[in-house]
C-alpha positions in Angstrom: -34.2 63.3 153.4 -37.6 61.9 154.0 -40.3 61.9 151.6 -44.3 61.6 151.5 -45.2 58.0 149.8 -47.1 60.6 147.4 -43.9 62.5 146.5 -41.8 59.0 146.5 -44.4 57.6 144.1 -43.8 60.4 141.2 -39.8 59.9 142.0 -37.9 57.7 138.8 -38.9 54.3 140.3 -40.8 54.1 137.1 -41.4 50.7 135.6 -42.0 49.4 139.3 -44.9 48.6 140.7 -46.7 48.1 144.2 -49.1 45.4 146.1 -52.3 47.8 146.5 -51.9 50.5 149.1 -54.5 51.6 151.3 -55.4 55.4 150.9 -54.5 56.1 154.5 -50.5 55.3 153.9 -50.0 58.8 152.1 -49.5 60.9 155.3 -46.8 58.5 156.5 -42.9 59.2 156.0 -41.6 57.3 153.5 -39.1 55.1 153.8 -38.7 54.5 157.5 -37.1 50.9 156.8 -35.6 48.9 154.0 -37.6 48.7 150.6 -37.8 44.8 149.6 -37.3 44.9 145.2 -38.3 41.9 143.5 -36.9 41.0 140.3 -38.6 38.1 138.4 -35.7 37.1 136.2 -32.4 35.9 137.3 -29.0 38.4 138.7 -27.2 40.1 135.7 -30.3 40.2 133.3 -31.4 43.5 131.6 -34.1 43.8 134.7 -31.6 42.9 137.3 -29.2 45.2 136.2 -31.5 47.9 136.0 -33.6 47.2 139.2 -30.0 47.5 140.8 -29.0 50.6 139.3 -32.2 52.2 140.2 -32.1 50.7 143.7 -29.0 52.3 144.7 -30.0 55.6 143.1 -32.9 55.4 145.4 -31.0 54.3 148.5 -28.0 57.2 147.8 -31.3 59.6 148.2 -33.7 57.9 150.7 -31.4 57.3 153.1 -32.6 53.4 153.1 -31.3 49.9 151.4 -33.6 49.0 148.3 -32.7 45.2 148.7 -33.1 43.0 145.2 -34.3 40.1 145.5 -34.4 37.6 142.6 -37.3 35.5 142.2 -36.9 33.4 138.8 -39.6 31.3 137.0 -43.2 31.0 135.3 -42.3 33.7 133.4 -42.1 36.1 136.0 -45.6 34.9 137.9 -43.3 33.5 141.0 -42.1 37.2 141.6 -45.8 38.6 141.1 -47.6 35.9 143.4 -44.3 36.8 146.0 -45.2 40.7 145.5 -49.2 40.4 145.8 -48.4 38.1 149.0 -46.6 41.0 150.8 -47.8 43.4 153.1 -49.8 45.9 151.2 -47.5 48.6 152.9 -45.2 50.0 150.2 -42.5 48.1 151.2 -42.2 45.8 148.7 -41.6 46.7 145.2 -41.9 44.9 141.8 -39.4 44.7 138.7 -43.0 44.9 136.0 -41.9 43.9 132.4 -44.6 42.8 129.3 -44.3 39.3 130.3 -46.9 40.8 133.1 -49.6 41.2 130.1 -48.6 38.2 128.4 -49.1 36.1 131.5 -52.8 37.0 131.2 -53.0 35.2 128.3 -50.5 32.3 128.3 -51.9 31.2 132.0 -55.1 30.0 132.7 -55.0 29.7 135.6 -53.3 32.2 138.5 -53.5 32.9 141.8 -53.6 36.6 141.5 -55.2 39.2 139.0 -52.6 41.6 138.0 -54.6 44.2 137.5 -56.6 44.1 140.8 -53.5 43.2 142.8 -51.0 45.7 141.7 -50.9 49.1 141.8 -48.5 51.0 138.5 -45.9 53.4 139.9 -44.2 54.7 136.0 -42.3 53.3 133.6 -37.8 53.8 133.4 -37.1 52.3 130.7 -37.5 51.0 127.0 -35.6 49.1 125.2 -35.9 47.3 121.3 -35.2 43.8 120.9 -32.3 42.5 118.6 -32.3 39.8 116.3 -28.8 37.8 116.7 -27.3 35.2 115.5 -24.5 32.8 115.8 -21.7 33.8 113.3 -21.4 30.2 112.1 -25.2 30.8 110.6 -24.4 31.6 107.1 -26.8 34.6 107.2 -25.7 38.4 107.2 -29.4 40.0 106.6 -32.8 38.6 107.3 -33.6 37.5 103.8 -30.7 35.6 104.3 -31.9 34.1 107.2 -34.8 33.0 106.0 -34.1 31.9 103.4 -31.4 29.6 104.8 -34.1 28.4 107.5 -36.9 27.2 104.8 -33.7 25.3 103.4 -32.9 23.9 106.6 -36.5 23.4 108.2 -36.6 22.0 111.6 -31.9 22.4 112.1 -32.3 26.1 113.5 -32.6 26.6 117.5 -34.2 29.1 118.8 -33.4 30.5 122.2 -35.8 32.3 124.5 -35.4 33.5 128.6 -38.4 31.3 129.3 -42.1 30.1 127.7 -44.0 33.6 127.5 -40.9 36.0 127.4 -40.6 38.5 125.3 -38.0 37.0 123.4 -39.9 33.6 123.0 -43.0 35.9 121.8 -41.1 37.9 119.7 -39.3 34.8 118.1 -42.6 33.1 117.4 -44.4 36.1 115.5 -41.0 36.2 113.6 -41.6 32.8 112.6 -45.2 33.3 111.8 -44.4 36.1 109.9 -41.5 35.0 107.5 -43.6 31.1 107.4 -40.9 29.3 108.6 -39.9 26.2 111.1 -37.2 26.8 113.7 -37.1 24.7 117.2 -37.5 26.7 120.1 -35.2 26.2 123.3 -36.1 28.0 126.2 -33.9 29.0 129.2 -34.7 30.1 132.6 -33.4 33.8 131.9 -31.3 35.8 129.3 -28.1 35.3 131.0 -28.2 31.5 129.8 -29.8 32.0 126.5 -26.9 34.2 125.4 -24.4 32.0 127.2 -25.3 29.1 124.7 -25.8 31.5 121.7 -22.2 32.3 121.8 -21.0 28.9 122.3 -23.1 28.0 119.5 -25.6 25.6 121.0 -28.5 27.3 119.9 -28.1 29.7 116.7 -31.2 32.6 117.1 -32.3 34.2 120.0 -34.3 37.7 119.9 -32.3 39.5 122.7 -32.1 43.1 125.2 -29.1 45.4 124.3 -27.3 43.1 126.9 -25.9 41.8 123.9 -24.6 44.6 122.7 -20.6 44.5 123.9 -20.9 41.3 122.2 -22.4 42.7 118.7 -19.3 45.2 118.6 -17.2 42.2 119.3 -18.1 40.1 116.3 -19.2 37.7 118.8 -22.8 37.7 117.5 -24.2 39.0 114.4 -26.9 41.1 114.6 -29.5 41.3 111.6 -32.5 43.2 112.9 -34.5 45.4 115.3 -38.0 44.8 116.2 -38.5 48.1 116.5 -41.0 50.0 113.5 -38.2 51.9 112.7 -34.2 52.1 113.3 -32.6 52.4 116.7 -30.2 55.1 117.2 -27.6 52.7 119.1 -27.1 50.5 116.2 -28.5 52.6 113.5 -26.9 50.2 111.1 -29.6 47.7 111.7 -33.0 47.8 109.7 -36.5 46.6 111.3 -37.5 43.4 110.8 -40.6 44.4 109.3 -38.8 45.2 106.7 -38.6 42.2 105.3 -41.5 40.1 106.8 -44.9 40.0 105.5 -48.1 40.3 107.9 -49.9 37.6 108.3 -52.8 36.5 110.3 -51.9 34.8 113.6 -53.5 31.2 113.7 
């Protein structure tokens, strides 16, 4: 089965995105080779996992290999400079989370402008983030939590998959917003992160549902979504925002 680009392009590949393609590519059969998938985070992530599922979907159906490549680090601007480097053919394809939008701000400095750079294809997937726990925290709710943090200022570790994630952003805004001091640790990926979180060497970490099996296992205790209102996979869990005040970010 071979597809137009223009077909291929409103296929599920949503939440990937392209180096810029010239107009004149539409005519051309597409694929006619292997498809070259980078994935700025590192194997067995939430992004890995589903670039790969996605990828073989697409392969099963194109009749050609969408390859993953993992390309770790800077919060995700190695894969975007790697993608924007690439011939602007089609060819190569990249894994696009919010760290993307983030990086615009965090970085002064890149050697590529996202927008100009990158065309959008759609969007596959989203997900809410989970606030978990160690079980040897002595908090079962977020008042809890907080509480036990402002009497422990400074004792709590934070873990993030990198500086600018979304769990590192998401963990900073939580500490804005409930005024209190917890030490962040960042990691070069989730896969890490929730490594240490269950052996206990760090004790928060604002997570994917990759976590999930371990939730249901007592492994980690979950406290809260960062969703505005309940997920239906854990309906059990209230939003943060629950219990957290706005507040101003400095």
């Amino acid at each position: 089965m071979k597809l137009s680009r223009r077909e291929f392009l409103h296929l599920a590949v949503a939440g990937a995105a392209l180096p810029t393609l010239p107009l004149t590519a539409h005519a051309q059969a597409y694929p006619t080779r292997p498809v070259r998938w980078i994935v700025g985070y590192l194997p067995g992530g939430p992004n890995d996992v589903v670039a790969r599922l996605i990828g073989q979907w697409l392969s099963e159906r194109l009749g050609q290999p969408f390859i993953v490549e993992n390309r770790p680090g800077a919060g995700t601007n190695i894969a975007t400079e790697a993608a924007v480097k690439a011939p602007p053919d089609g060819y190569t394809l990249l894994q696009v989370s919010a760290s993307a939008a983030i990086n615009a701000t965090l970085y002064e400095k890149l050697n590529f402008n996202f927008i100009r750079d990158i065309a959008p294809i759609a969007s596959f997937i989203r997900q809410p983030t989970i606030m978990v726990v160690n079980p040897t925290v002595p908090a079962t709710t977020v008042p809890e939590f907080i509480a036990y943090a402002k009497a422990n200022p400074g004792k709590i570790s934070m873990a993030s998959a990198g500086v600018g994630s979304i769990p590192h952003l998401a963990g900073e805004l939580f500490k804005t917003m409930a005024g209190i001091n917890i030490a962040h640790v960042p990691y070069r990926g989730d896969v890490p992160a929730l490594t240490d979180l269950l052996s206990g060497q760090v004790q928060l970490y604002f997570t994917s549902p990759l976590a999930i099996e371990h939730i249901r296992a007592g492994k980690l205790r979950a406290l809260a979504v960062t969703t505005l209102t309940r997920w239906e996979t854990l309906p059990d869990l209230p939003a943060v925002s629950e219990f957290v005040p706005r507040r101003p970010i400095p």
